[in-house]
C-alpha positions as CSV (number, residue, x, y, z in Angstrom):
1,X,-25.4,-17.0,1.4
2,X,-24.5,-13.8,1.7
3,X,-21.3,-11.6,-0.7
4,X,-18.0,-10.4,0.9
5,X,-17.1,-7.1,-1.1
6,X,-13.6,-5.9,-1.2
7,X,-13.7,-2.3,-1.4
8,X,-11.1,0.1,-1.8
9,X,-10.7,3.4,0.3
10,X,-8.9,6.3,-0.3
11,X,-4.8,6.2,0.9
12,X,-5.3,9.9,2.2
13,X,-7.4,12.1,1.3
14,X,-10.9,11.1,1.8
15,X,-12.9,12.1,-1.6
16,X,-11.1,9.4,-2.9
17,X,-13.9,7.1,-3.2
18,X,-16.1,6.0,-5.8
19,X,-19.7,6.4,-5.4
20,X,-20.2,2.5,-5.7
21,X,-17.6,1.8,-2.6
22,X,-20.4,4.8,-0.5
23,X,-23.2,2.7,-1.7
24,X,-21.9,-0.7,-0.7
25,X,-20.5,0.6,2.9
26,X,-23.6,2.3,2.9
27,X,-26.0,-1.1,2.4
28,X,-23.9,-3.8,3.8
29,X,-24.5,-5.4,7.0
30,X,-21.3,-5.0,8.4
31,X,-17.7,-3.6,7.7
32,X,-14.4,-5.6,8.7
33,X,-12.2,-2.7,9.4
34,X,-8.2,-2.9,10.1
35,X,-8.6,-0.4,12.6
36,X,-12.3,0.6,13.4
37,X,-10.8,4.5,14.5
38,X,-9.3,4.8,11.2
39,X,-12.5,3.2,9.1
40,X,-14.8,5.3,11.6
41,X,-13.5,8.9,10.0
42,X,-14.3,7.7,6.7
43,X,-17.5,6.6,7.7
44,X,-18.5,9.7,10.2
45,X,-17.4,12.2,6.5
46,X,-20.4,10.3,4.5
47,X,-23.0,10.0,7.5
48,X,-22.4,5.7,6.8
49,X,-24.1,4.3,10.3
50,X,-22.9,0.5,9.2
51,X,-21.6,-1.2,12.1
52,X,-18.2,-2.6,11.8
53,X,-16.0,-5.3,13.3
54,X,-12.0,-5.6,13.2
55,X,-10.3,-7.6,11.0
56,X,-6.6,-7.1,11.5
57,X,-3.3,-8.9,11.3
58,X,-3.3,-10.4,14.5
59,X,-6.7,-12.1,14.0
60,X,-6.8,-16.1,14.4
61,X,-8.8,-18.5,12.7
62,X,-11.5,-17.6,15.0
63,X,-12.4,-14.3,13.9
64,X,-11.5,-15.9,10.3
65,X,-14.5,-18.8,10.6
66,X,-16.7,-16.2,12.6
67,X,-16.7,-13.7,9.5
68,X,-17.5,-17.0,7.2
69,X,-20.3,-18.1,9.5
70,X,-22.2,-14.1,9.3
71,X,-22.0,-14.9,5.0
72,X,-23.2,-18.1,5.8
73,X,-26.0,-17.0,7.3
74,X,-26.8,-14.6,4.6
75,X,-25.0,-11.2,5.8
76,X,-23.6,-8.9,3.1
77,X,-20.2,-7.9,4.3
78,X,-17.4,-5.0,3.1
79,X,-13.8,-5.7,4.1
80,X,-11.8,-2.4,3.9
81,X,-8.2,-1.6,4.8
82,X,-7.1,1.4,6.8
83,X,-6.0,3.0,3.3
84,X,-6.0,1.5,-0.2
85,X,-7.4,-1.9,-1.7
86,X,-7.3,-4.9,0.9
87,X,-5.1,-8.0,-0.1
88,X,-1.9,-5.4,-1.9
89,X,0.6,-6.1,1.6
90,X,-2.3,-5.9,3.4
91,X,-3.9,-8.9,5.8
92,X,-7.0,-9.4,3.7
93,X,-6.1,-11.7,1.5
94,X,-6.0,-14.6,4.1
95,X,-9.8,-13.9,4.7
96,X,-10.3,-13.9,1.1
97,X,-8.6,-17.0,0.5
98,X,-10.8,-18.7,3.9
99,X,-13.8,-17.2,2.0
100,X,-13.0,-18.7,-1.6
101,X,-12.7,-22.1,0.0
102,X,-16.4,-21.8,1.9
103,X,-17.4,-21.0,-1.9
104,X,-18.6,-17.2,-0.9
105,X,-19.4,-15.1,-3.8
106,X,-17.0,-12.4,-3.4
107,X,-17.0,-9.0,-5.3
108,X,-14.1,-6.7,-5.6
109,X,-15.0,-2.7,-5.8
110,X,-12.3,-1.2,-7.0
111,X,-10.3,1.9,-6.5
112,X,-7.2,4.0,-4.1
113,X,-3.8,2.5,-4.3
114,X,-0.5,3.8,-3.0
115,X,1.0,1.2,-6.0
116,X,-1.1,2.6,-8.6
117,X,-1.4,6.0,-7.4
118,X,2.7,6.6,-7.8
119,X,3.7,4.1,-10.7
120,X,0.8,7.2,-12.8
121,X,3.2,10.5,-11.8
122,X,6.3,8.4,-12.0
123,X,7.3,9.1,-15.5
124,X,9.2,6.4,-16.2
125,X,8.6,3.2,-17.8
126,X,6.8,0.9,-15.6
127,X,5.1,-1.5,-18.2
128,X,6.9,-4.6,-16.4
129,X,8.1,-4.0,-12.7
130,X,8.6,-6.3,-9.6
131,X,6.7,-5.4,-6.5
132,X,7.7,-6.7,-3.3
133,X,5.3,-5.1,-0.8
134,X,7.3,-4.4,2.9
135,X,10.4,-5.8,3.2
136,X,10.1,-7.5,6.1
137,X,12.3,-6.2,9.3
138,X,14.8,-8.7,9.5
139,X,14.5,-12.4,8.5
140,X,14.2,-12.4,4.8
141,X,15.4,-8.8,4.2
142,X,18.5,-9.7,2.5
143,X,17.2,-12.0,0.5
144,X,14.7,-9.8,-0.9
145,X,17.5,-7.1,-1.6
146,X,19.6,-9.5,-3.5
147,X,16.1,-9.7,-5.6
148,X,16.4,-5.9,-6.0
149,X,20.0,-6.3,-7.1
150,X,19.5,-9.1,-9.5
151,X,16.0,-7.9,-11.0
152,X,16.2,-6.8,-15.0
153,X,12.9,-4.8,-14.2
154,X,12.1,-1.9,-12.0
155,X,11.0,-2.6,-8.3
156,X,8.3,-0.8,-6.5
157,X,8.0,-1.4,-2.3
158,X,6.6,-0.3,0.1
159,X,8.6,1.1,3.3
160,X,7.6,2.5,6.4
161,X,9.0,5.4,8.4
162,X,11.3,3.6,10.7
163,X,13.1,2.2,8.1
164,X,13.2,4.5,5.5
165,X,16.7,5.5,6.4
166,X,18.1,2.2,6.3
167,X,16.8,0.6,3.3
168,X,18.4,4.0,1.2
169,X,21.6,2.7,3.0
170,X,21.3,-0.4,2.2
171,X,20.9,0.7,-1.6
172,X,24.4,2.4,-1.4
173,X,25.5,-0.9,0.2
174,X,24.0,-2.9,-2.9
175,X,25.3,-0.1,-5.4
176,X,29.3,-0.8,-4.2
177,X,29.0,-4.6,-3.9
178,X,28.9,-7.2,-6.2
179,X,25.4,-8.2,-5.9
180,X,24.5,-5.6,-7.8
181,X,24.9,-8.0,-10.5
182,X,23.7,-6.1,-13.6
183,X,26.1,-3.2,-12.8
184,X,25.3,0.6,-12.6
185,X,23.8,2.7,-9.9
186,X,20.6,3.0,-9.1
187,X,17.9,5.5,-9.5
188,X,15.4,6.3,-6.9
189,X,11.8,7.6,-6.9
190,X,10.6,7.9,-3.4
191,X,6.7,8.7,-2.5
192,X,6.0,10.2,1.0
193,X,2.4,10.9,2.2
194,X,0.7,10.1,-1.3
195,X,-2.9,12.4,-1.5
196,X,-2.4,14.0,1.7
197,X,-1.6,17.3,2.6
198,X,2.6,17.4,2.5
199,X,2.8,14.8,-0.4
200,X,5.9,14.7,-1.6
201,X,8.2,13.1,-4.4
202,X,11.8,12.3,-4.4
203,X,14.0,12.1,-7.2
204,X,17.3,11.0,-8.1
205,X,20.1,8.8,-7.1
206,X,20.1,6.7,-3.9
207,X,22.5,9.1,-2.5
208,X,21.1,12.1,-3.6
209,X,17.3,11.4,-2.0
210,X,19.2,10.5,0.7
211,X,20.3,14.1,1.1
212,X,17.1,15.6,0.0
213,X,15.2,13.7,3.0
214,X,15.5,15.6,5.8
215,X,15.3,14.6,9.4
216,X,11.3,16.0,9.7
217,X,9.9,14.8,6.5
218,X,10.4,11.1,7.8
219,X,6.8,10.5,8.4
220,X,3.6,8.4,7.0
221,X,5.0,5.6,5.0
222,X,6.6,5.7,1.6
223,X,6.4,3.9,-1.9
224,X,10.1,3.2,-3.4
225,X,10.4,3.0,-7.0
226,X,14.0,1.5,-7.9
227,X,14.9,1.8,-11.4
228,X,18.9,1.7,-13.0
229,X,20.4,3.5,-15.3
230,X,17.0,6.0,-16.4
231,X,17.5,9.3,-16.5
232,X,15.0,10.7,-14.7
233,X,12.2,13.7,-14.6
234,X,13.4,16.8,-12.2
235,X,15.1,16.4,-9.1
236,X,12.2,16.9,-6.3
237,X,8.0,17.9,-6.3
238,X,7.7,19.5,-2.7
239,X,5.0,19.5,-0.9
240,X,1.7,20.6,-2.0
241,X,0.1,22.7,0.3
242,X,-3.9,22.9,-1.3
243,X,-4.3,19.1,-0.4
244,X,-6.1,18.3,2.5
């Protein structure tokens, strides 16, 4: 039988990548990619020739028991995401599970992660936090919030740029109203385009990254860092120009 490695790649900018992750790409027999045009970039900047197949979201039990069947047959496989480490809000993990049951040897390669990359430059304390990924669009988002509201520790999400807008609304919204059971405002800590080449970092109160957002920067997706009551480090990093 053969191993299912779950490697990390970088969340932007592309020499974030171990040299272990090159040299398992590198010597695997295949790469399950979320988005084979996004993997393919990575792949083209290190001269990597593996072939790869998509993995994705939408992908049934089929494609799930057809990946099983390769490691069964004694195939090393890499299952990457389109940025970070596979299974954080990310499809992955069903595959892992499917594999742990069929008793595959799987091996994580560590590395990029949006969560890890802003909870190090966030500069407050972040020793105990509550992650809850995406919010999901509409059934379930409430219920989530009220989470936000009632939590005693800082929470970290992931949001994308559709709704970007309307989850700092919804902040205010939770700020005025009772569910916002601990009391105080909150302090935000937004994260857009993390490694790439307009990174930039948000600070402040919900309604004062509200105002610092403008209109153009609403791009890429965002990590959201809610904390209440901190005081925190200056207002706004803009964007950094040398990254590419």
């Amino acid at each position: 039988m053969g191993i299912l490695y779950v490697v990390a790649t970088p969340i932007g900018n592309l020499e974030d990548i171990t040299l272990r992750a090159l040299r398992i790409l590198k010597e695997v027999d295949l790469i399950l990619c979320e988005d084979t045009r996004t993997t393919k970039k990575l792949l083209e900047r290190y001269n990597i020739g593996t072939k790869t197949l998509s993995y994705h979201q939408h992908s049934d039990e089929t494609k799930v028991n057809q990946v099983i069947s390769l490691i069964g047959e004694g195939k090393n496989l890499a299952l990457v995401t389109d940025a970070g480490t596979p299974g954080i809000s990310d499809p992955g993990g069903v595959l892992i599970a499917a594999a742990l049951r069929a008793g595959v040897h799987i091996e994580s390669v560590p590395g990029p992660s949006a969560l890890t990359a802003a909870i190090s430059v966030a500069g407050v304390p972040l020793d105990k936090f509550l992650f809850l990924g995406f919010l999901p669009h509409k059934k379930g988002r409430q219920t989530l919030l009220k989470k936000i509201a009632e939590s005693e520790y800082p929470v970290i999400l992931y949001e994308s740029v559709h709704r970007i807008n309307k989850l700092l609304a919804e902040l205010l919204e939770l700020e005025r109203s009772r569910l916002n059971s601990l009391g105080g405002g909150y302090q935000v800590i937004l994260f857009r385009e993390l490694t790439k080449k307009f990174e930039t970092v948000y600070r402040g109160t919900v309604e004062e990254v509200k105002n610092q957002l403008k209109p153009e920067e609403t791009k890429g997706e965002f990590v959201v860092i809610i904390t209440k009551n901190l005081k925190l480090p200056p207002k706004a990093d803009r964007p950094m120009a040398e990254k590419t």
